[in-house]
VEXDREN-45536 format. One line per 8 residues: number of its first residue (from 1); their letters; for each residue x, y, z of C-alpha. Coordinates in steps of 0.5 Angstrom, whole numbers. Example, Ala and Ser with C-alpha at 12.3 -4.5 7.8 and 13.67 -1.06 7.14 Angstrom:
2
1> AS> 25 -9 16  27 -2 14
END
This chain:
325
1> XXXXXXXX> 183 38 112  176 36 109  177 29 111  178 31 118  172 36 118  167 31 115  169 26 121  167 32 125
9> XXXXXXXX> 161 34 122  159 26 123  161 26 130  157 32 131  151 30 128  151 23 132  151 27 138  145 31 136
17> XXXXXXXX> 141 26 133  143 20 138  140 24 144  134 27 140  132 20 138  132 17 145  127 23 147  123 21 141
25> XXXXXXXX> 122 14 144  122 17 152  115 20 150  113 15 145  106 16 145  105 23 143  101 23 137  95 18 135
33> XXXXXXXX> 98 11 133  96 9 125  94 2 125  94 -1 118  88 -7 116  90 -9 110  83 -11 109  76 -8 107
41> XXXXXXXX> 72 -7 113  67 -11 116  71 -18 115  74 -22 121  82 -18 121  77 -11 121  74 -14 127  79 -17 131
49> XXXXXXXX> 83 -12 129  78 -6 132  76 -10 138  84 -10 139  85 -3 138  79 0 142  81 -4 148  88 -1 149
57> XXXXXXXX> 85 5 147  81 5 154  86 1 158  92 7 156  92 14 154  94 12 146  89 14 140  90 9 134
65> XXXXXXXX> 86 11 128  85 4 124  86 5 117  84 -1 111  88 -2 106  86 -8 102  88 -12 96  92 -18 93
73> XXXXXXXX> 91 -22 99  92 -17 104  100 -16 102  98 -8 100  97 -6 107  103 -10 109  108 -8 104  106 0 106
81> XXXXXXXX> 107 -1 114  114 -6 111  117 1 108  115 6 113  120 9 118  121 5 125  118 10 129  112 6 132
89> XXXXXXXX> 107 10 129  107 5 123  103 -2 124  100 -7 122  95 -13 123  99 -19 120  95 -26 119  98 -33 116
97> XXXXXXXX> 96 -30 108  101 -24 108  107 -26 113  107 -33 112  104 -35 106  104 -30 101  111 -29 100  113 -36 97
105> XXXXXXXX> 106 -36 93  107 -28 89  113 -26 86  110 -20 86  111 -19 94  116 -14 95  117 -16 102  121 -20 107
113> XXXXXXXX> 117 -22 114  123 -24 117  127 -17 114  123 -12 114  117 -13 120  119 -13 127  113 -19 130  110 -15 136
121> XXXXXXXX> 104 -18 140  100 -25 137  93 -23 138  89 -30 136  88 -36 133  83 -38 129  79 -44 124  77 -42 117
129> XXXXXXXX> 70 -45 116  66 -48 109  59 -45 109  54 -45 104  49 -41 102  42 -43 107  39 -45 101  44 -50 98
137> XXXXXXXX> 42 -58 97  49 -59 101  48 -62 109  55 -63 109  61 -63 107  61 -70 103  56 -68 99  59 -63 97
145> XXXXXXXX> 65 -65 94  61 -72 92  57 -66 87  65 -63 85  67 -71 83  60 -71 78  61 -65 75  69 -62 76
153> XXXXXXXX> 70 -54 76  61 -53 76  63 -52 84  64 -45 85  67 -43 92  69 -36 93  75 -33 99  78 -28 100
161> XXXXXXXX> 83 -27 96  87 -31 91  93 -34 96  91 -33 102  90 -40 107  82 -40 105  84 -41 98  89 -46 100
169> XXXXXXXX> 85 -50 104  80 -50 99  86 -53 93  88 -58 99  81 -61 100  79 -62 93  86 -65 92  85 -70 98
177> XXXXXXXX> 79 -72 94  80 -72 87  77 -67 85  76 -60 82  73 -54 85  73 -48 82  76 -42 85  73 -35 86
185> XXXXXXXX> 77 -29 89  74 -23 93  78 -17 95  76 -20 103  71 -24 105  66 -19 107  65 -19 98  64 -26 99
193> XXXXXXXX> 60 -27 104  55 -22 100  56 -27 94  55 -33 99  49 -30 102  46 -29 95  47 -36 92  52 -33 87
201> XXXXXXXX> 57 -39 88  55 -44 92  61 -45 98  66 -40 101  71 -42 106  74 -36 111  76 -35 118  70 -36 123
209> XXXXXXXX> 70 -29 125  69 -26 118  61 -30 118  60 -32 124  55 -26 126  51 -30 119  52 -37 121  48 -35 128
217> XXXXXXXX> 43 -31 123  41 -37 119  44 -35 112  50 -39 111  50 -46 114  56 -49 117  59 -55 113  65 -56 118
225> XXXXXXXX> 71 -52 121  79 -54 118  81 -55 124  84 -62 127  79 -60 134  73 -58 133  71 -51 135  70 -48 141
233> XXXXXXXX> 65 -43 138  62 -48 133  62 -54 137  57 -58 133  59 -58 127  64 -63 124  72 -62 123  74 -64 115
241> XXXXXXXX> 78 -69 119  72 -72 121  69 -72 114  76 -75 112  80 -71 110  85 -72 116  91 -69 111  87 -62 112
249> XXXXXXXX> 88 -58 118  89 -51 117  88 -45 122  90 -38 121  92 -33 126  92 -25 127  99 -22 130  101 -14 131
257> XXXXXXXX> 107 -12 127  111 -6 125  117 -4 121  123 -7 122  128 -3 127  122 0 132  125 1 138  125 -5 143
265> XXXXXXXX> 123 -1 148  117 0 143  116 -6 141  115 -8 149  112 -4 151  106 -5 145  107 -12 147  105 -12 154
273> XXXXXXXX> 100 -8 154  96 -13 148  97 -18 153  95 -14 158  88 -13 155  88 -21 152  88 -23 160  81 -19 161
281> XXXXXXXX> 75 -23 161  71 -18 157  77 -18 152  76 -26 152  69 -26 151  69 -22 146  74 -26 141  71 -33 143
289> XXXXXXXX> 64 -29 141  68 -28 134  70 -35 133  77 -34 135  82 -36 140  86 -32 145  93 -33 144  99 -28 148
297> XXXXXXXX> 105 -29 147  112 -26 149  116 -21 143  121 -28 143  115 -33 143  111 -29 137  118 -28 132  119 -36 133
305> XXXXXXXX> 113 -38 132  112 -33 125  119 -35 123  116 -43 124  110 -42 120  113 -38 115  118 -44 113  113 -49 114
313> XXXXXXXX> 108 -45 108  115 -45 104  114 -53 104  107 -53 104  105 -48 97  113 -52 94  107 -59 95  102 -56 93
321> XXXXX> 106 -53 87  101 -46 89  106 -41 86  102 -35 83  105 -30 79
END
């Protein structure tokens, strides 16, 4: 008999809570929306990130309430949106470091991309660009790592944070010229463009985005983009490939994600109306004005595409032997 009325118990729950979800959903959006930037303000995630979220803003009636929660290479503000309830208030702007990369780097990393993130709406592609202090000796980037080769580890290069695709890109390039360049992580690459700025290390490696504003200022100069094609933002300076480097050829990517388990009718619709606001000319101006190029992409082609990068980082980071604790 009690089993009989916990089955009915059961039953009776599900047609509560079926319909009352389906309601929840119908009337999605009702309260503003929790976007989580998991890096510090200022930085090329922030920015895109903002620019996104203001242009849906004005283009819907939904509100976003933009929320940086930096550290560890961008994976403390992804683990919090991995674990929060599917209801699609919860997301979170993802880039190459924290979904594709940092989970084969860090064991420390308590999510899984594929598992616990649902890939929404990509929202642009971007090189990552070497610059150097406007002082600096160095007028490209041979003369540079001619100086590493002299004197190894007395280069010091600062980057966003430890494992993240600048960080990478910098070990692939002193490794294709044997030499040792020494690593300098900041909590974002606003701290090490400050850093840069300064003279306090001698090169930073970052999304054009983050320092494209002190590139066009004159206190950073652009040695050469990561990129196997110039960029169309910088298209005077040079590609590593063109300096002979060609086994480097490093973008990263920006892309809207949210738990997994969100609701598909959610999840598309967020996807429609990213790609809606990335086909306005105004929005185009102003990613190209950040250095970044825009990418729309269907939820199918965005999943493929995150699940391809991921298993190419897997490959990339075992090469390098790059694992960090």
């Amino acid at each position: 008999m009690k089993k009989i009325l916990g089955v009915l118990m059961i039953m009776v729950c599900a047609c509560v809570l079926v319909p009352m979800a389906k309601a929840q959903v119908s009337t999605w959006p009702n309260k503003p929306i929790r976007l989580v930037i998991p890096f510090p303000p200022g930085g090329g995630t922030d920015t895109l990130s903002r620019l996104v979220a203001n242009a849906l803003t004005q283009t819907t009636t939904w509100t976003f309430v933009p929320d940086n929660r930096p550290g560890a290479g961008g994976t403390i503000g992804i683990a919090e949106v991995a674990k929060a309830s599917p209801t699609g208030y919860e997301l979170v702007t993802g880039q190459r470091d924290n979904v594709a990369v940092a989970p084969w780097l860090y064991k420390s990393v308590t999510y899984d991309p594929r598992r616990d993130l649902m890939a929404i709406a990509h929202m642009a592609i971007v090189p990552l660009v070497i610059v150097v202090p406007a002082s600096s000796p160095f007028q490209n980037i041979n003369e540079l790592i001619a100086s590493a080769k002299r004197a190894p580890e007395t280069i010091k290069y600062g980057s966003p944070g430890s494992g993240t695709t600048a960080h990478l890109a910098a070990e692939m390039i002193s490794g294709a010229a044997g030499s040792k360049l020494l690593h300098v992580p900041y909590k974002g690459s606003n701290a090490a463009l400050v850093d840069t700025i300064a003279g306090n290390v001698d090169m930073m490696i970052s999304s054009v985005p983050s320092v494209m504003a002190q590139i066009r200022a004159g206190t950073v100069r652009a040695l050469a983009v990561t990129s196997s094609i110039r960029s169309t933002s910088l298209p005077n300076v040079p590609t590593v490939a063109e300096s002979g480097f060609q086994q480097v050829d490093i973008s990263t990517w920006y892309g809207l994600f949210a738990p997994a388990k969100t609701p598909k009718v959610i999840v598309d619709r967020i996807n429609a109306e990213v790609n809606r606001i990335l086909a306005q000319p105004s929005v185009i101006q102003a990613i190209h004005e950040q250095g970044a190029e825009v990418r729309p992409m269907s939820v199918p082609q965005f999943s493929r595409f995150v699940e391809s990068d991921y298993l190419k980082w897997k490959e990339v980071v075992k090469t390098l032997g790059a694992a960090l604790e």
